[in-house]
C-alpha positions as CSV (number, residue, x, y, z in Angstrom):
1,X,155.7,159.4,14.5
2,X,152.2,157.9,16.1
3,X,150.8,157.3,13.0
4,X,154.2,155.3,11.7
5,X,153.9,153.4,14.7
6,X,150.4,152.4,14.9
7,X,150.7,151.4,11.1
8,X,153.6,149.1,11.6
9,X,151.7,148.1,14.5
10,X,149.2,147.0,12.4
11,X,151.5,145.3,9.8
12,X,153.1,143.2,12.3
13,X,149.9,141.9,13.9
14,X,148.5,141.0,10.2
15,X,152.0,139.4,10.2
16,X,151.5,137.5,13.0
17,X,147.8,136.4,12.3
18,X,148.8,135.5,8.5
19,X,151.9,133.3,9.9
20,X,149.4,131.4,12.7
21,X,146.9,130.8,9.9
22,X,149.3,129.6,7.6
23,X,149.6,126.2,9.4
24,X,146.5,125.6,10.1
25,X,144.1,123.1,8.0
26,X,141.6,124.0,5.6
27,X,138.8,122.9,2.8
28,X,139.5,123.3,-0.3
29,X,136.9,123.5,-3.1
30,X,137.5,121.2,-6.3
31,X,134.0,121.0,-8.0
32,X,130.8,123.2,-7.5
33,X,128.2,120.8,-10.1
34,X,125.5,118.1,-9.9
35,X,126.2,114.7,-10.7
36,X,126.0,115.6,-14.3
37,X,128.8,118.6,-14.7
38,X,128.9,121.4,-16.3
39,X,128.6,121.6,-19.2
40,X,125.9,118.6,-19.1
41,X,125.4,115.8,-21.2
42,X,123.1,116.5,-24.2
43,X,122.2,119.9,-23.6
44,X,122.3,122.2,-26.0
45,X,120.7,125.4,-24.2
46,X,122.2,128.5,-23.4
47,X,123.2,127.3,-19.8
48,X,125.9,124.4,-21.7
49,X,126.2,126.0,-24.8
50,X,128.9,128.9,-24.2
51,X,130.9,126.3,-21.9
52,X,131.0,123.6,-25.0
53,X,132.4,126.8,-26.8
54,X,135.0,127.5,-24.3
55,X,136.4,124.6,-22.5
56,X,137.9,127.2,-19.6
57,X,134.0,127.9,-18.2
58,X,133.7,124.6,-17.5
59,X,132.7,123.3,-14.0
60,X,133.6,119.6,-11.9
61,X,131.5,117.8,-10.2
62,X,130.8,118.6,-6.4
63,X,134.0,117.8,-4.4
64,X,136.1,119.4,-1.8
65,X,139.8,118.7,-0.5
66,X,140.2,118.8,3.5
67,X,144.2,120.2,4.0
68,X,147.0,119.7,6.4
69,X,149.8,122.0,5.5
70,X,152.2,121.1,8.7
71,X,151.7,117.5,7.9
72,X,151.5,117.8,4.5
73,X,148.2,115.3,3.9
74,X,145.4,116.0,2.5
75,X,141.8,114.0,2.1
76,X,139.3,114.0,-0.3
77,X,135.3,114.4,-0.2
78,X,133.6,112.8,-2.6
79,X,135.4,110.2,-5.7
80,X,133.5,111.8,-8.5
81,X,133.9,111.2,-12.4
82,X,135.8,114.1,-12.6
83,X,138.2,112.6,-10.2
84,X,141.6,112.6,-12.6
85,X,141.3,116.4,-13.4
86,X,140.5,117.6,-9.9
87,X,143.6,115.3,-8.6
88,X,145.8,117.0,-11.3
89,X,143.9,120.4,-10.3
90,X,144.2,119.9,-6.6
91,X,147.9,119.5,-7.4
92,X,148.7,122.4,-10.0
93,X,146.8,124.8,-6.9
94,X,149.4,123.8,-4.7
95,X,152.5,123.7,-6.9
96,X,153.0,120.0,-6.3
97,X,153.7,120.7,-2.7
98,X,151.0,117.1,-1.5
99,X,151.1,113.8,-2.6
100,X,149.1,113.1,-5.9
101,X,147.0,110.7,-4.2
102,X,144.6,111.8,-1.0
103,X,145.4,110.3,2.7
104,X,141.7,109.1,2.5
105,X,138.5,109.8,0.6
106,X,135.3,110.8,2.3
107,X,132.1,110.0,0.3
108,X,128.9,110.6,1.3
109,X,126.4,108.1,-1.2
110,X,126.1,106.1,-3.4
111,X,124.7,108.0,-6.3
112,X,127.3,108.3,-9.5
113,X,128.6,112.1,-8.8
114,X,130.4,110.8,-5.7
115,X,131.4,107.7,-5.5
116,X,132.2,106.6,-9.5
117,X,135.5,107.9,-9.6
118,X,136.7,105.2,-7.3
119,X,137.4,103.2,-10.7
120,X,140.1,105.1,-11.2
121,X,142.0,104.0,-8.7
122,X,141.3,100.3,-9.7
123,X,144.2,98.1,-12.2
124,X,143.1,98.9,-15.4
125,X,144.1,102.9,-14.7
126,X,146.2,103.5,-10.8
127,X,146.4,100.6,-9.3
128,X,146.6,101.7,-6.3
129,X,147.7,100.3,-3.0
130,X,145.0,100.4,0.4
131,X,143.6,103.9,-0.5
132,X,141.2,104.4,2.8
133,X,137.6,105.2,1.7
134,X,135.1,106.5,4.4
135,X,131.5,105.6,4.3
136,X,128.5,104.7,6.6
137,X,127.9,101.0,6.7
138,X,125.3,100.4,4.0
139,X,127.5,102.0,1.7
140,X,130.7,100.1,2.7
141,X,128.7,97.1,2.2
142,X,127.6,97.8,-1.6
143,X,130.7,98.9,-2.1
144,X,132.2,95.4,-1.1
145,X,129.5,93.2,-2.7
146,X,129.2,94.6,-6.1
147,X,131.1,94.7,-9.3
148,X,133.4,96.6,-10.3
149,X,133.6,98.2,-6.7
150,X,133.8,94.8,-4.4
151,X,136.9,93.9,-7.4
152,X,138.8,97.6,-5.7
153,X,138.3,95.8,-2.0
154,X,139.6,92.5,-3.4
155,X,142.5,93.8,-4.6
156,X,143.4,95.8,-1.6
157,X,143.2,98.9,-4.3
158,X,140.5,100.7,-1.6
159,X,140.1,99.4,1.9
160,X,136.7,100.5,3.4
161,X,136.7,102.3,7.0
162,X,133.3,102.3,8.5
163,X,132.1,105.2,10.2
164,X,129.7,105.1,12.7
165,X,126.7,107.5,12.7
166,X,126.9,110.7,15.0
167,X,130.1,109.4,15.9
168,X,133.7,111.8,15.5
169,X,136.1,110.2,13.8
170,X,139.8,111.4,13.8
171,X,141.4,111.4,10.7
172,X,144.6,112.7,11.7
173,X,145.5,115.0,14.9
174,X,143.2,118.1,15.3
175,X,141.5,116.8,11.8
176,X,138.3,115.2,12.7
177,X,134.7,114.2,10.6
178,X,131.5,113.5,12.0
179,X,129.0,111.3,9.7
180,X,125.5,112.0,10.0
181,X,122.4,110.5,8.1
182,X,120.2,112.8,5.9
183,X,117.6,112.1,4.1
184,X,117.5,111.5,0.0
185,X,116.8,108.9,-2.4
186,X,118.7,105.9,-0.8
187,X,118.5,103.6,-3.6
188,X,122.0,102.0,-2.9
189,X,123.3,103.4,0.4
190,X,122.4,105.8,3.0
191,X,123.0,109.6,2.1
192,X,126.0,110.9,4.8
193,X,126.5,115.0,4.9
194,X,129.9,115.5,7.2
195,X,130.8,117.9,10.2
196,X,134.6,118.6,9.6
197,X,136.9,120.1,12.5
198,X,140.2,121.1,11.2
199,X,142.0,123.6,13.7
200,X,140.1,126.0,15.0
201,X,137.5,125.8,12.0
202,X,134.1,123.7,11.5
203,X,132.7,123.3,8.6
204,X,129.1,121.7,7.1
205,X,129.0,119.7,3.7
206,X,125.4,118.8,2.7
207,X,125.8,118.2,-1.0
208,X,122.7,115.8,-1.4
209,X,119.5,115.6,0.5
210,X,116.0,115.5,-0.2
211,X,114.2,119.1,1.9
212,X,114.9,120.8,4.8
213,X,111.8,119.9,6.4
214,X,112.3,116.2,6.1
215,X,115.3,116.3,8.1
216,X,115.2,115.7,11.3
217,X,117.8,118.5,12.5
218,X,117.2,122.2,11.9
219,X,119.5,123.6,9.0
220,X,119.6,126.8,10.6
221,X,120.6,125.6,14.2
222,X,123.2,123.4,12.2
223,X,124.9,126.4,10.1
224,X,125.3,128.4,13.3
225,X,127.4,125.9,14.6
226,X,130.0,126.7,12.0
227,X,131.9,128.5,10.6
228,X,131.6,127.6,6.9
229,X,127.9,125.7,5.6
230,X,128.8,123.9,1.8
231,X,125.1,123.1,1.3
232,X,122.7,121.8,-1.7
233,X,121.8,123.8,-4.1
234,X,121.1,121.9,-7.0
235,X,118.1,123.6,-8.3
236,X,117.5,127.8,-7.6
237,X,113.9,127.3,-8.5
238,X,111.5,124.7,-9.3
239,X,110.5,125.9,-12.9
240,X,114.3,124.1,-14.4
241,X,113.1,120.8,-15.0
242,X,110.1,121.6,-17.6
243,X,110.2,118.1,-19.3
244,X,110.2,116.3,-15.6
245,X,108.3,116.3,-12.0
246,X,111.3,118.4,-10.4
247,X,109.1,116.1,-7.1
248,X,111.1,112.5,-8.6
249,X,114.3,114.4,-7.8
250,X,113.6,116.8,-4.4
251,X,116.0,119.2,-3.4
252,X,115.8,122.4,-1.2
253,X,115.5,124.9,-3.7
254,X,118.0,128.3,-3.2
255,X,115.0,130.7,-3.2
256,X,113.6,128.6,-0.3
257,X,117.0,127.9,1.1
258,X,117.4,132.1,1.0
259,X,113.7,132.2,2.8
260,X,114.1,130.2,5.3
261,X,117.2,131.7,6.4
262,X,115.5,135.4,6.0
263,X,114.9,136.7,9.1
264,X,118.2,135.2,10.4
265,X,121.3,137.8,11.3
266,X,124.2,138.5,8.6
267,X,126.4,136.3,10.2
268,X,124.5,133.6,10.2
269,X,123.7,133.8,6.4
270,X,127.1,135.3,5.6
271,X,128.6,131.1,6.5
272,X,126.6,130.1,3.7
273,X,128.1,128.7,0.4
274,X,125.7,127.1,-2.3
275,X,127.4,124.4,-3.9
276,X,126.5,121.0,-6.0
277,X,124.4,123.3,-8.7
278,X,122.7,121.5,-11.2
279,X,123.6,123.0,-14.9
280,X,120.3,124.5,-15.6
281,X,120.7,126.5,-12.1
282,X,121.6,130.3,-12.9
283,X,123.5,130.5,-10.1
284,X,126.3,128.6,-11.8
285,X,126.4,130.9,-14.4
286,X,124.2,133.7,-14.2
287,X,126.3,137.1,-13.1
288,X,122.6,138.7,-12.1
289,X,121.6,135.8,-9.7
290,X,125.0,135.6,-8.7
291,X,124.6,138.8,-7.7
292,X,121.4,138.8,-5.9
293,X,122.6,136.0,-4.2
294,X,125.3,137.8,-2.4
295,X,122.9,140.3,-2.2
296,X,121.4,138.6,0.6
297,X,123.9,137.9,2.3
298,X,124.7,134.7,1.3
299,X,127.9,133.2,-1.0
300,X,128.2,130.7,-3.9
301,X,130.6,128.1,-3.7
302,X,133.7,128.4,-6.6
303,X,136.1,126.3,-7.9
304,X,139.4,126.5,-6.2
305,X,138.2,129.1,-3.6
306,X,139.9,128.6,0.1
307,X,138.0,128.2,2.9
């Protein structure tokens, strides 16, 4: 008679935990590659050849949807090219149960995997109506004094939102971001990665910057302070780019990521999810890194996967 009682003891308080969760917001991921996709433009190795075979392997660009079940909005990180199939697939995960179109859209810079998808939203294809769009100011401004961009502003298709540096910004009750400047190749904007506090949850998303080193927080201090870390992994070693200086396009590599975070407690490592992965990085499709990966303690980041 214990042992009945203890277990529906049990039941009800996974009952009860299940039902507070159940309200509360989270991230959503929609794309786990580089700028490029996967498969990638004019490759015709292994890495992109099965997936040109079977449409079904195939990966979006790096982009994530922050969720508010009680209010029923939702926000998007990043406007990649990819943007039409992960609305479609944001929707089809959630039975149709949000809006089509995001409350907002996050983007971090100005290079094409996350911010090209805003023509989408422009006449010739949406036309949409006052879309909010997110950025730091250097990216608001080319976004509003170039073509075909500055024509979205004009229209009133996007309006810009400016965030301010280091600064939390509340999107919607208990649903707040937090901008901060890391470094990359700034060609057109700043580079943003994003603190995001929804509920009781934190999360880290650091699709793009140039090495840890450079930086002038510590990665490791910055993951404890979370709960979930969405950080770059664009290249697991620096032996994928044999026809280029992998230097002209720095990135913390995942072997030195995995390094530097060696010594540091399961926990710690266990917050980790590897995402933005080039195509040539066996991590996106590799079951024997995959494996190693987690391994170590750490996670890669997949499509449609609830955090």
């Amino acid at each position: 008679m214990k042992r009945i009682f203890h277990i529906l003891f049990i039941i009800l308080t996974c009952q009860h935990i299940y039902s507070q969760n159940a309200g509360l917001p989270y991230v959503q991921i929609l794309g786990i590659a580089q700028d490029g996709g996967y498969p990638h433009m004019g490759c015709t190795k292994k890495c992109c050849e099965m997936v040109w075979k079977n449409d079904s392997m195939k990966k979006y660009v790096v982009s994530l949807a922050l969720v508010d079940p009680v209010s029923k909005k939702w926000w998007l990180f990043e406007a990649t090219p990819d943007i039409k199939e992960q609305l479609q697939y944001f929707k089809n995960l959630t039975n149709g149960e949000y809006p089509y179109l995001p409350a907002g859209i996050i983007i971090t810079h100005a290079h094409i995997g996350h911010y090209t998808g805003l023509m989408e939203l422009g006449r010739e294809v949406m036309n949409t109506k006052e879309v909010p769009v997110y950025v730091l100011p250097k990216l608001a401004t080319f976004l509003e004094t170039n073509g075909p961009w500055s024509q979205l502003v004009k229209l009133n298709n996007i309006v810009i939102h400016k965030l301010k540096e280091d600064t939390v910004f509340a999107l919607f009750e208990n649903v707040n971001i937090t901008a901060f400047r890391v470094p990359h190749r700034d060609e057109y904007s700043e580079t943003a990665g994003f603190k995001i506090s929804s509920g009781n949850r934190k999360y880290l998303f650091i699709p793009d910057i140039d090495k840890w080193e450079k930086w002038n927080k510590s990665i490791v201090k910055e993951v404890e302070s979370v709960d979930y870390a969405l950080i770059d992994a664009t290249f697991y070693s620096g032996d994928e780019l044999p026809n280029r200086k992998i230097s002209e396009v720095p990135h913390p590599l995942v072997n030195e990521t995995m390094e530097l975070f060696k010594n540091e407690n399961s926990k710690t490592k266990s917050k980790i999810y590897f995402i933005h992965m080039n195509h040539t990085n066996p991590l996106l499709w590799d079951p024997n890194v995959q494996n190693s990966v987690n391994k170590n303690g750490f996670n890669f980041a997949k499509q449609g996967l609830k955090l």
